[in-house]
ROMI-256268 format. One record per residue (C-alpha): residue number from 1; chain; x, y, z. Coordinates in steps of 0.1 Angstrom, whole numbers. Layout:
<rs>
<r nr="NUM" kette="A" xx="X" yy="Y" zz="Z"/>
...
</rs>
This chain:
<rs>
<r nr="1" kette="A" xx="1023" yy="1596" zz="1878"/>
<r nr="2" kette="A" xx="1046" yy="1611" zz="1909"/>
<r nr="3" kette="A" xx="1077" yy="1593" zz="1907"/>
<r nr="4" kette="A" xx="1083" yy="1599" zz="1943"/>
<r nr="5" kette="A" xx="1055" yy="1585" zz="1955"/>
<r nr="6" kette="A" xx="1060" yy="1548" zz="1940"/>
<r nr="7" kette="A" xx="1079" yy="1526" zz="1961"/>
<r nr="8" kette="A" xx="1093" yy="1492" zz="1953"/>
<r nr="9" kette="A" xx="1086" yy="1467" zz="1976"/>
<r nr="10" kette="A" xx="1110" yy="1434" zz="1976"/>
<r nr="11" kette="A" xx="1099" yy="1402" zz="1988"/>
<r nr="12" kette="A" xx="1123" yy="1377" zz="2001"/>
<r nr="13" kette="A" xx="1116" yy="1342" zz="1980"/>
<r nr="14" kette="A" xx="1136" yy="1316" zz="1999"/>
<r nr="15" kette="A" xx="1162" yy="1295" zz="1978"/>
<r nr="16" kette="A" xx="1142" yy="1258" zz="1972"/>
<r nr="17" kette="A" xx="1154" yy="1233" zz="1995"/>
<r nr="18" kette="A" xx="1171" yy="1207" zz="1983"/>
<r nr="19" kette="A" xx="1151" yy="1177" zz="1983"/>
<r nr="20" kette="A" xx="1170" yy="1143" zz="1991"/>
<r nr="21" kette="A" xx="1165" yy="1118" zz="1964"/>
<r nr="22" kette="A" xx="1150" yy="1084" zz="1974"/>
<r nr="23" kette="A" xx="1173" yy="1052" zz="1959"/>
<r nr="24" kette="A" xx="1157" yy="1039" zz="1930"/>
<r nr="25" kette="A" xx="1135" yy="1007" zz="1931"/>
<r nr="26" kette="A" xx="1151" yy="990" zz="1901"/>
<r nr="27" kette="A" xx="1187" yy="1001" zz="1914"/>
<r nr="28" kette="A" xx="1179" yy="978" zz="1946"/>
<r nr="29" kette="A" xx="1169" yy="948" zz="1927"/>
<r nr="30" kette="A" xx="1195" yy="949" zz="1903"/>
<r nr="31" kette="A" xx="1217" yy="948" zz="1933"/>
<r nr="32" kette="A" xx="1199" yy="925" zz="1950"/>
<r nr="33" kette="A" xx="1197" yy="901" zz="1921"/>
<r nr="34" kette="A" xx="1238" yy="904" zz="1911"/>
<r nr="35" kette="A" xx="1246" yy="895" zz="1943"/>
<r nr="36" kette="A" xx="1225" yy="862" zz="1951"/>
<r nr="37" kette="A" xx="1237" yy="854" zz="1914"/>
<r nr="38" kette="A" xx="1270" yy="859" zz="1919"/>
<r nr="39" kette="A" xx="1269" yy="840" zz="1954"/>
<r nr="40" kette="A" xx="1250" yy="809" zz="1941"/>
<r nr="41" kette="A" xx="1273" yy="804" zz="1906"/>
<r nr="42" kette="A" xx="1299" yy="804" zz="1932"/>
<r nr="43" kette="A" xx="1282" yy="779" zz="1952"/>
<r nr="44" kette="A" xx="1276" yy="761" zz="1922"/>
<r nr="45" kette="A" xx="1312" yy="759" zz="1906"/>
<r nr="46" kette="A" xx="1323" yy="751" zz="1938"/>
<r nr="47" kette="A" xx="1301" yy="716" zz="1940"/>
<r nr="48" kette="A" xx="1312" yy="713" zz="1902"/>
<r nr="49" kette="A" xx="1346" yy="714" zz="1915"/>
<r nr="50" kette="A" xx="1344" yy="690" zz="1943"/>
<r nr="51" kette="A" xx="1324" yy="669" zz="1925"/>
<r nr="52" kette="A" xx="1351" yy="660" zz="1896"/>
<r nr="53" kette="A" xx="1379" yy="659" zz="1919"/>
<r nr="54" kette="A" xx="1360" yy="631" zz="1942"/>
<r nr="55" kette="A" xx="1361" yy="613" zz="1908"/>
<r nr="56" kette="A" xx="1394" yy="596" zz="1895"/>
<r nr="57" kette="A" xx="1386" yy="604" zz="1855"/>
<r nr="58" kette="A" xx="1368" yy="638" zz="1864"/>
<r nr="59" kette="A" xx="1333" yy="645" zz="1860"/>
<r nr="60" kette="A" xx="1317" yy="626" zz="1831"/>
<r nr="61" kette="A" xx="1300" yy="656" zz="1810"/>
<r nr="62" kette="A" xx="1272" yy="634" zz="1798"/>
<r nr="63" kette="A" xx="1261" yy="628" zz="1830"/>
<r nr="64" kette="A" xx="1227" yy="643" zz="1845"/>
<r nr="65" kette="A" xx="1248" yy="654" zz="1875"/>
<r nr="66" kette="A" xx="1269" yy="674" zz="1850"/>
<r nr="67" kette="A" xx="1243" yy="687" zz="1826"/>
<r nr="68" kette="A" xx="1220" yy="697" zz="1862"/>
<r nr="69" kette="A" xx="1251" yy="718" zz="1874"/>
<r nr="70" kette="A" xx="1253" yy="735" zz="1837"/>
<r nr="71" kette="A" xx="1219" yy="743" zz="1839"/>
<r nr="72" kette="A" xx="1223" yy="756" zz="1873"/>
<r nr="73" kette="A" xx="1247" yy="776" zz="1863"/>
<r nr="74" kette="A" xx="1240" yy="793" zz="1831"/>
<r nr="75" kette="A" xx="1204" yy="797" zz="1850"/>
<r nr="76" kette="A" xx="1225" yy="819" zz="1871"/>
<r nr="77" kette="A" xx="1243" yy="839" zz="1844"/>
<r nr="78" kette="A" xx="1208" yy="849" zz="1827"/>
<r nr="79" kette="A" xx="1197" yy="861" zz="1866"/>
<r nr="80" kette="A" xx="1232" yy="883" zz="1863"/>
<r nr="81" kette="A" xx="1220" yy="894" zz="1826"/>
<r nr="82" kette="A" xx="1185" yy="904" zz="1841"/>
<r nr="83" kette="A" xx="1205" yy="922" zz="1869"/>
<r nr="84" kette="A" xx="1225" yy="940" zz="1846"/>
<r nr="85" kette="A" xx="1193" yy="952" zz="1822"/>
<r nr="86" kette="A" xx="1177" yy="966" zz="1857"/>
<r nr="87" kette="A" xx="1207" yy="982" zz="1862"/>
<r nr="88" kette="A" xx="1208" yy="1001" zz="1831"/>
<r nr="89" kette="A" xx="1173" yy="1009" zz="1835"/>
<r nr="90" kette="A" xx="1176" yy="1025" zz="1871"/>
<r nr="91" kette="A" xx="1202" yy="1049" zz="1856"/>
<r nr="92" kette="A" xx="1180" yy="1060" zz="1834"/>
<r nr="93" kette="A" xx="1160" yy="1076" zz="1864"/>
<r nr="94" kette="A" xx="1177" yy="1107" zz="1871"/>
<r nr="95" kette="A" xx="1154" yy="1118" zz="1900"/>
<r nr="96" kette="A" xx="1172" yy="1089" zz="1918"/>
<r nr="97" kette="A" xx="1199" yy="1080" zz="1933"/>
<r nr="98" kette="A" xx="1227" yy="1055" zz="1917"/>
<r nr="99" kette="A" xx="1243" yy="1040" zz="1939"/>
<r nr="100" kette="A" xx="1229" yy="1006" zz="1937"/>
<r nr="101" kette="A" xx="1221" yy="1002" zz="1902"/>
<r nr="102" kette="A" xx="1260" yy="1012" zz="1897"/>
<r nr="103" kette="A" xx="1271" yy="982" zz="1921"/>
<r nr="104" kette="A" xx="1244" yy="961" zz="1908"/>
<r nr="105" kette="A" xx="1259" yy="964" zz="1872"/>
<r nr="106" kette="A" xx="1294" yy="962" zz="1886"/>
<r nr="107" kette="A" xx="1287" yy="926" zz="1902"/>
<r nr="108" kette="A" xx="1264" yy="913" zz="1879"/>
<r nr="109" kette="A" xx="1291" yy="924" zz="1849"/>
<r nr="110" kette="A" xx="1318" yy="906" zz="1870"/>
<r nr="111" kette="A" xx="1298" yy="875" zz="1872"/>
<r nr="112" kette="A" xx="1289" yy="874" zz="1839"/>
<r nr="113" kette="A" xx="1326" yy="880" zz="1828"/>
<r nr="114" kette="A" xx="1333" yy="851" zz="1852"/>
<r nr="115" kette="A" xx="1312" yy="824" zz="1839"/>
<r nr="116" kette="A" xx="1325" yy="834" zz="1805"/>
<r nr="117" kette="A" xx="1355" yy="832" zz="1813"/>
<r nr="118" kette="A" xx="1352" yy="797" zz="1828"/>
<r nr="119" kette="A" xx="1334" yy="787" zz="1801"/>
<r nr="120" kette="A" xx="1366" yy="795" zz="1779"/>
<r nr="121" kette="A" xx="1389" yy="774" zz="1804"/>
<r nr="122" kette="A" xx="1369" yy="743" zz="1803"/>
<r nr="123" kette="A" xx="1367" yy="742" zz="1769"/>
<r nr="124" kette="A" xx="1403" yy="753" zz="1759"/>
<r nr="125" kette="A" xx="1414" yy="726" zz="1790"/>
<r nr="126" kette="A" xx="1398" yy="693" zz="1774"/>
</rs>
């Protein structure tokens, strides 16, 4: 072979473009979820809390109204705990983005943390 009749032809490959990644599906609902959670156990400790103080004694725990607000509200918390579990599902998708399964976990942690935490008060309070 003549060496100085090969030539070397280069071809410009173009750099991939960067693709922009969608927001995951479970991020949104854990988002979604944390935050009507954390909006109704508010609404909920808040009728709690109006509730006993229209009553001289308190509220009487015993009473349905008392055991329906309970229910109500640890019905909440487990919404929070399925918002959290979607949370740390959608960051396990790494072709998406995280944006909302990072704030879904935040609120729906906060919640959680919150309704534990007044959990502790009531019953370190009687």
């Amino acid at each position: 072979m003549d060496s100085e009749n090969t030539q070397f032809t280069q071809t410009f490959i173009p750099p991939p473009v960067p693709v922009a990644l969608k927001h995951s599906g479970l991020g949104i609902a854990s988002f979604v979820l944390s935050v009507v959670g954390g909006i109704l156990t508010f609404l909920v400790v808040v009728v709690a809390g109006v509730m006993s103080a229209g009553s001289p004694d308190g509220l009487d725990e015993n009473s349905a109204q008392a055991i329906v607000i309970g229910l109500f509200i640890i019905g909440f918390a487990i919404l929070d705990v399925i918002a959290l579990g979607l949370g740390i599902a959608a960051l396990q998708q790494k072709d998406r983005k995280q944006t909302f399964s990072i704030l879904g976990m935040v609120f729906a942690g906060c919640t959680v943390l919150g309704v534990i935490g007044l959990m502790i008060v009531g019953t370190v309070a009687k």
